[in-house]
Every structure is written in structure tokens, then in C-alpha cells.
ZAGUTI-902701 format. One record per residue (C-alpha): residue number from 1; residue in three letters; x, y, z. Coordinates in Angstrom, 3 decimals, m for minus. Example, Ala and Ser with C-alpha at 12.3 -4.5 7.8 and 13.67 -1.06 7.14 Angstrom:
BEGIN
PT pos code        x        y        z
PT   1  ALA   12.300   m4.500    7.800
PT   2  SER   13.670   m1.060    7.140
***
This chain:
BEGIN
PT pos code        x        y        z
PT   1  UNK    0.000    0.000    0.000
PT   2  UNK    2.527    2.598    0.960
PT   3  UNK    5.129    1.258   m2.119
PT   4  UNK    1.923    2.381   m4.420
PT   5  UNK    2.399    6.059   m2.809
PT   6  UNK    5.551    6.537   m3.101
PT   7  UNK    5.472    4.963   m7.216
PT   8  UNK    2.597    7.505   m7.936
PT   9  UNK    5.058   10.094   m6.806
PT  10  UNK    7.981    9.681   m8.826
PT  11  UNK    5.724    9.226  m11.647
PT  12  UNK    4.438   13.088  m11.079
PT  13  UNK    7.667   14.203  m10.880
PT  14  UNK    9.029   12.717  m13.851
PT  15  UNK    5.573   14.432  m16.087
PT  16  UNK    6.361   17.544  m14.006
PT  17  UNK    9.725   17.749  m15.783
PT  18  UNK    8.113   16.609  m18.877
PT  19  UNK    5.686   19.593  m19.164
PT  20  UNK    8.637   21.999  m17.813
PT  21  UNK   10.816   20.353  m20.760
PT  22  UNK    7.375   21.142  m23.262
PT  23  UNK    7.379   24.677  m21.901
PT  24  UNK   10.306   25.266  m22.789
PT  25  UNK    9.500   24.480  m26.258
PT  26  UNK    6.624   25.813  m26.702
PT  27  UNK    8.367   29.346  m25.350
PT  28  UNK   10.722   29.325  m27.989
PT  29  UNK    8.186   28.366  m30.944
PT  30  UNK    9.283   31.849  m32.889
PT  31  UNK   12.963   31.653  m32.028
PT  32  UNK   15.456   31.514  m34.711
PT  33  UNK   17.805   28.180  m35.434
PT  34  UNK   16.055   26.973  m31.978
PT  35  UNK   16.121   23.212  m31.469
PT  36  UNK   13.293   21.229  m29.577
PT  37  UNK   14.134   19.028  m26.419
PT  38  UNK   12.814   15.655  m25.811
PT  39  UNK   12.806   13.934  m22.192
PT  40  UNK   13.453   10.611  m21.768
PT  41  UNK   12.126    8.630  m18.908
PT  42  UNK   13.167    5.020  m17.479
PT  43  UNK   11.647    2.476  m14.730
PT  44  UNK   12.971    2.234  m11.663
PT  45  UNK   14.416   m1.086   m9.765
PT  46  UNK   12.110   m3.758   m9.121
PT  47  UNK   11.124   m5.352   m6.120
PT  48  UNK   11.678   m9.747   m6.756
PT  49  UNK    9.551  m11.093   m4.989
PT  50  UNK    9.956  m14.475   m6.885
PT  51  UNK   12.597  m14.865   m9.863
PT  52  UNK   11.501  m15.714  m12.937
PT  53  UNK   13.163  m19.499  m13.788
PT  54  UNK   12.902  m20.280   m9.940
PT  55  UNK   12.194  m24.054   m9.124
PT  56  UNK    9.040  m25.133   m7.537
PT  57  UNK    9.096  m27.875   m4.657
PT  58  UNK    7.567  m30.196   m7.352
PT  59  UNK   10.925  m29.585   m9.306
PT  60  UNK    8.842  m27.587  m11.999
PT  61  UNK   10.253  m23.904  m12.982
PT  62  UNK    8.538  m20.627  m12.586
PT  63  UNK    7.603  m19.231  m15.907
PT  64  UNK    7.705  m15.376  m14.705
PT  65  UNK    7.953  m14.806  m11.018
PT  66  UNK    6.889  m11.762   m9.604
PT  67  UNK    8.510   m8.310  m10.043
PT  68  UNK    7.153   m4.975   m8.825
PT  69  UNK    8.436   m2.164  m10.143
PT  70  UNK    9.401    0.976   m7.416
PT  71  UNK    8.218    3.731  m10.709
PT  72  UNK   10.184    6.322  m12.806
PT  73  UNK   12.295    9.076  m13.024
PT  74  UNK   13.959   11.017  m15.774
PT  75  UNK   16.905    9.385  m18.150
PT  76  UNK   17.400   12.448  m20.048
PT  77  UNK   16.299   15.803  m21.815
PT  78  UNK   17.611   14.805  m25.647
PT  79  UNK   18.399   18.213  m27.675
PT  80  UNK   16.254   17.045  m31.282
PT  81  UNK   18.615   18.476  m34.074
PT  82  UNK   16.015   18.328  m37.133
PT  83  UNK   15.949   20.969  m39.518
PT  84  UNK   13.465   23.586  m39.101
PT  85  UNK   11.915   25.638  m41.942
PT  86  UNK   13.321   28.394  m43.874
PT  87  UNK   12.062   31.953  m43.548
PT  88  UNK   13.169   34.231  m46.799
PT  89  UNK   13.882   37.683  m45.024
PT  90  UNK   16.074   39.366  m47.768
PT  91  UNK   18.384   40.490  m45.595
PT  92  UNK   22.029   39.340  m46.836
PT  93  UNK   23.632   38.978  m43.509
PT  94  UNK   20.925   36.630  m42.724
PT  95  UNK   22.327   33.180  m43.112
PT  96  UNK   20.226   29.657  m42.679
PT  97  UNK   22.167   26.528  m42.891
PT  98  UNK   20.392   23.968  m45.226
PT  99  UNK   21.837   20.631  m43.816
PT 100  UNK   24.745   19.396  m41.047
PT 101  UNK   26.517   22.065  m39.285
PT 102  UNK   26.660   25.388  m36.650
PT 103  UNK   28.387   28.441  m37.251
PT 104  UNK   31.109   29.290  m34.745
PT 105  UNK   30.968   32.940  m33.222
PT 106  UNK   33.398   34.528  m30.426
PT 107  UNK   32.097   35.286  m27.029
PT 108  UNK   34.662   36.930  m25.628
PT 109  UNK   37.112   34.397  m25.428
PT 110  UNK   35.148   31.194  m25.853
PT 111  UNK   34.227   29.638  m28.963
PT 112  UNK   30.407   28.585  m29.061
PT 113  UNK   28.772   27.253  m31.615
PT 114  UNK   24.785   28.064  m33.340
PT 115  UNK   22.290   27.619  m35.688
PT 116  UNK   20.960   30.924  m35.610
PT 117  UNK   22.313   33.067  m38.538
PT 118  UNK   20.781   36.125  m37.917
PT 119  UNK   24.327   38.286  m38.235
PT 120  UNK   24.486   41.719  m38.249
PT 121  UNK   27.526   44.552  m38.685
PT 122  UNK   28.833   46.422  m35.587
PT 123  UNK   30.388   49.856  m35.851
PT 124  UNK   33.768   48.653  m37.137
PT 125  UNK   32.458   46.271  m40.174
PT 126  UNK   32.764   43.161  m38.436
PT 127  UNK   29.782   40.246  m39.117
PT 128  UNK   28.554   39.869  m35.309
PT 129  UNK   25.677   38.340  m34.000
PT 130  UNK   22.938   39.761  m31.541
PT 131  UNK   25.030   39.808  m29.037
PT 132  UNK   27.959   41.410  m30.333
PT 133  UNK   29.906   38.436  m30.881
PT 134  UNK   31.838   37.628  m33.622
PT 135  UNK   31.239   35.417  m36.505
PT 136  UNK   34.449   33.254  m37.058
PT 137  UNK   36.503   33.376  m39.232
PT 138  UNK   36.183   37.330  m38.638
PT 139  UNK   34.224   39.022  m41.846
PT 140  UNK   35.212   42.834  m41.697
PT 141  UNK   33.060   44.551  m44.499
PT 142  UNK   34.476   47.717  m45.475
PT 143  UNK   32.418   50.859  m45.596
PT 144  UNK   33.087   51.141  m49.089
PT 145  UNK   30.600   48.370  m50.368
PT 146  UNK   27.367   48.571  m51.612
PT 147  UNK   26.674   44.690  m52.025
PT 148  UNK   27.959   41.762  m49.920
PT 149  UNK   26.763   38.003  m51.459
PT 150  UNK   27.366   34.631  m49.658
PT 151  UNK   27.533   31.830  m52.118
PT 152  UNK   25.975   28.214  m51.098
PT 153  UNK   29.799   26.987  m50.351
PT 154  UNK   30.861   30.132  m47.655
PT 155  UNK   32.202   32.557  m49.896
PT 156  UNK   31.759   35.589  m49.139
PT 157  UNK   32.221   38.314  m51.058
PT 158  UNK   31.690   42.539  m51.370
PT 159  UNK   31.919   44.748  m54.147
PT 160  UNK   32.040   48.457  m54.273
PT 161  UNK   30.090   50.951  m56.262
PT 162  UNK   32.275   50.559  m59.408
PT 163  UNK   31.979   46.484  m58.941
PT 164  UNK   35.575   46.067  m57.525
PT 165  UNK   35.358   43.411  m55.011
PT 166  UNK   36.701   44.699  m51.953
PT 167  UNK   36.882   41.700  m49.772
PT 168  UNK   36.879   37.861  m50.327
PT 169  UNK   36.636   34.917  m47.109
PT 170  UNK   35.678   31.915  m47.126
PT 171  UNK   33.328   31.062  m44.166
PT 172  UNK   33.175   27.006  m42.585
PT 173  UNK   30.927   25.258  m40.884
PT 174  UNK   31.549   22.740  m37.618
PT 175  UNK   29.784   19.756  m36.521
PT 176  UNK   30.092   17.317  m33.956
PT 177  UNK   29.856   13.285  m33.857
PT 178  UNK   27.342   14.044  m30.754
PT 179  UNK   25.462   16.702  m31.481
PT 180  UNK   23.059   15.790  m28.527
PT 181  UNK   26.059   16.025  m25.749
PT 182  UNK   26.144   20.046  m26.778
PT 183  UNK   25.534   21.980  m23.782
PT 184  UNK   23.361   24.641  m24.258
PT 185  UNK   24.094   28.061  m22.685
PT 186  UNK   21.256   29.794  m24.245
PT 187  UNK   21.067   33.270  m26.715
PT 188  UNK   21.187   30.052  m28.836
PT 189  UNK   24.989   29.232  m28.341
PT 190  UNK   26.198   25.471  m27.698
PT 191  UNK   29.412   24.489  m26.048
PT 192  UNK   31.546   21.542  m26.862
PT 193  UNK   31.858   18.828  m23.874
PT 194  UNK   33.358   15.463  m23.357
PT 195  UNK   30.114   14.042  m24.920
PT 196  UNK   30.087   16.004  m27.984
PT 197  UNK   33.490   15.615  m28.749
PT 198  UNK   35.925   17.863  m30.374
PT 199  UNK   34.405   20.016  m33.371
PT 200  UNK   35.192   18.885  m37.070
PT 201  UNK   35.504   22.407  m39.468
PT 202  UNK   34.518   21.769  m43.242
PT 203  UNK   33.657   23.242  m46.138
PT 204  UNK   29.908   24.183  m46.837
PT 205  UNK   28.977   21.698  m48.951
PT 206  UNK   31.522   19.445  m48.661
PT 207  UNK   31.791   15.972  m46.758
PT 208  UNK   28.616   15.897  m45.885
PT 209  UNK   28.678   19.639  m44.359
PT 210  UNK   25.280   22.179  m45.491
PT 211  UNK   25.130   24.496  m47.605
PT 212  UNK   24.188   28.187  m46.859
PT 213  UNK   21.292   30.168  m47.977
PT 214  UNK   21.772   33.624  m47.996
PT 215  UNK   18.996   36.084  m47.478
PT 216  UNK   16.912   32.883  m44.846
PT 217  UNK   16.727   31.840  m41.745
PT 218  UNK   15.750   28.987  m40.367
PT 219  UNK   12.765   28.668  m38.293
PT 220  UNK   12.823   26.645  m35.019
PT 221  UNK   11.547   22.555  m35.474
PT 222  UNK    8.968   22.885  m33.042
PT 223  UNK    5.650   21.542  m34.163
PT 224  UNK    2.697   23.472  m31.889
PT 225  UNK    0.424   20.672  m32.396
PT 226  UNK    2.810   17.982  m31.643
PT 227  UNK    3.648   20.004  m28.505
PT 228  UNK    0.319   20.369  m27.369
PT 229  UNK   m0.899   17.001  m27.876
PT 230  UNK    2.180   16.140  m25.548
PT 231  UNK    1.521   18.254  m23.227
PT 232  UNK   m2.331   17.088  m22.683
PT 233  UNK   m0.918   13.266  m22.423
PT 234  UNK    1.142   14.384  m19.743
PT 235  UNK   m1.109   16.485  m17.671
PT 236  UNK   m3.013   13.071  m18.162
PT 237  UNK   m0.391   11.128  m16.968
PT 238  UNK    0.250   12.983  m14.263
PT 239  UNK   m3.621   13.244  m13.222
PT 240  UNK   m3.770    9.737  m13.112
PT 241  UNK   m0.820    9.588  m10.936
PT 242  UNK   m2.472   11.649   m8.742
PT 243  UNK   m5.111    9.730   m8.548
PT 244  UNK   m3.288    6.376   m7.536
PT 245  UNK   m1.904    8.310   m4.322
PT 246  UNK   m5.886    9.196   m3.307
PT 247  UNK   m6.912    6.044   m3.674
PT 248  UNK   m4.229    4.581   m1.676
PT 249  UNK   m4.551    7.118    0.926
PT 250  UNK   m8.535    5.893    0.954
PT 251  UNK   m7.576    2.033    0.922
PT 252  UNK   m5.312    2.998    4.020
PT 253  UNK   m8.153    5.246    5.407
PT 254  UNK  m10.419    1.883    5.079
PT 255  UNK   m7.104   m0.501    6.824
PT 256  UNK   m7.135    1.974    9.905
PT 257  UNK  m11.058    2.228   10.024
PT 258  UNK  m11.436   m1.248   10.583
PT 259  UNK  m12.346   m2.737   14.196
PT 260  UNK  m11.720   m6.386   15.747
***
């Protein structure tokens, strides 16, 4: 009787984190390059009462025994890496990348990675993100251009107003054998870790790295619906969780109410 309370309660703390993880998704529906997160739940240990295989006195064996499981808790929260959609903005320091990879920008003195490519120019020319920090390799634009044009394989390049091109670099992409073990540090940024593993440059287009589109951005993978429907099977879940700890507290009510 008490084992069923404290089972209930794990499982309404494990859909707890599950709507806080749908939240979270749901909150950043509209943001740029954003990727959804899954959680991942597993049982707890079991209680063995009898082992599955055990021998009877009668020298026959026990096809499955008796196991009670002691509930559930969370395994994970799994970063879901599909592409999102693209969203034409005309703007050519907006970037989307159509396929593997993250662009690598400066802050300060760490190198963090994103799918966001909405890049803008700071005061001294330099390609920077919302943030301030600094698209890498560094892409000063002098004041002197009029046009700047980022092919599908990371060249960029600027031309003046007699159509001199004034600047030429070639931009790469990174990626990661585990993109999930990313840590995210939000403003859309992602750290390497031990998990992720150390982060492989390329050539857009190349070995299996994305191409850029100039002029887009890509739109976050969350799908509303999808969202929602999760979110009313685990407000569900957790009702009926709830509802195993008041009927246990009434079946122990009933234990206690009864006389000799």
C-alpha cells in the first residue's frame, strides 16, 4: 500500500519535468535556429519477490515470477537536431544553414557554436551576432561596399560601387559526432563537452557539411500541435498519478477504520 504512494510520486515528478521540458519548447516556438528538447524517462528497480526461472518444490520452474516495479524518473532531456523551416527575409547577412553544421561565433574568449544566422555589422564592419559576438573566421566589411553576397559553399564576397570586389573569405561550418552532448548556454549558443566531442571544421557543402542560404533563416523545429498534444498526455499522466496516491490514501483510510 505505501510502495503504491511513493510509485505515484515519482511518476508526477518525472511528467512535471516533462511539461517543464514542453514549456520550454513551446516558449521558444518563434525563435530563430532553436532546437526542440525531448525527455526521456526510465523504470525504476524492481522489487523480486519471486525470480523468474525459480524451481518449484515439485521440481517444476517458474515461468515469470513476480517483479514490482518501485516507478520512474527522468533518463534524459535529448536536444532534437532536425531541420526547421526556412524563412526568406532578404536580408544578406541573414544566413540559414540547409543541412549538417553550426556556425562558430566569439564570445569573448570562448568559442560557441549556433544555428541561428541572424548576423548583423557592428560599428567597425565586423559580421557579429545579436550579441555582439563575432562570426568566425572574422568578416570585416568595409564601408566602401554597396553589395555583400554569400555563395551556397561560404564565400563571401563585397563589391564596391564601381563592382571592384573589396573583400573575399571563405566562411566554414563545424559539426560534432554528438550533437546531442552540446551543452546549451542559451542566446542560442552550444558548447563543446566530453560528450560532444571535439568540433570537425569543413567546407559548406563538402563531406557531408550544409550548404548556406543567404537572405533565410531557419525557423525553429517545433511543431505546436505535436507540442500540445504532448503536453495534454502528460497532464493526463500525471492526473492519473495523482489519482493512484488518493486512492491509496482511501484504501489505508479503510485498513485503519477497521475494528476487531
Amino acid at each position: 500500500m505505501i510502495r503504491s504512494l511513493w510509485t505515484a510520486a515519482t511518476g508526477m515528478a518525472t511528467q512535471q519535468m516533462n511539461i517543464d521540458v514542453i514549456a520550454h519548447n513551446l516558449a521558444n516556438a518563434n525563435t530563430t535556429g532553436f532546437k526542440r528538447s525531448r525527455a526521456n524517462f526510465e523504470d525504476l528497480m524492481y522489487q523480486t519477490t519471486t525470480a523468474p526461472g525459480s524451481q518449484t518444490q515439485t521440481g517444476t520452474e517458474i515461468p515469470t515470477g513476480i517483479q514490482v516495479g518501485m516507478g520512474s524518473r527522468t533518463a534524459a532531456v535529448q536536444k532534437i537536431f532536425a531541420q526547421g523551416s526556412f524563412t526568406d527575409t532578404s536580408n544578406p547577412l541573414d544566413m540559414a544553414i540547409e543541412g549538417q553544421g553550426f556556425f562558430k561565433v566569439l564570445r569573448g574568449t570562448d568559442e560557441t557554436y549556433t544555428r541561428s544566422g541572424d548576423f548583423k555589422m557592428d560599428k567597425d564592419g565586423f559580421v557579429v551576432d545579436a550579441m555582439g559576438n563575432r562570426l568566425q573566421p572574422e568578416v570585416s566589411i568595409p564601408n566602401t561596399a554597396i553589395q555583400v553576397t554569400v555563395d551556397p559553399g561560404g564565400l563571401v564576397s563585397a563589391v564596391d560601387q564601381t563592382g571592384t570586389v573589396v573583400i573575399t573569405t571563405q566562411l566554414n561550418l563545424y559539426r560534432f559526432t554528438n550533437q546531442g552532448g552540446l551543452v546549451s548556454v542559451g542566446k542560442n549558443l552550444f558548447i563543446p563537452s566530453d560528450s560532444s566531442g571535439d568540433a570537425q571544421e569543413g567546407t559548406p557543402g563538402q563531406d557531408g557539411f550544409g550548404t548556406l542560404m543567404q537572405g533565410f533563416l531557419e525557423s525553429s523545429n517545433i511543431n505546436v500541435v505535436e507540442e500540445m498534444v504532448n503536453m495534454i498526455a502528460g497532464q493526463r499522466a500525471y492526473e492519473a498519478n495523482s489519482k493512484i496516491i488518493k486512492t491509496s490514501d482511501e484504501m489505508l483510510q479503510m485498513a485503519n477504520n477497521v475494528r476487531a
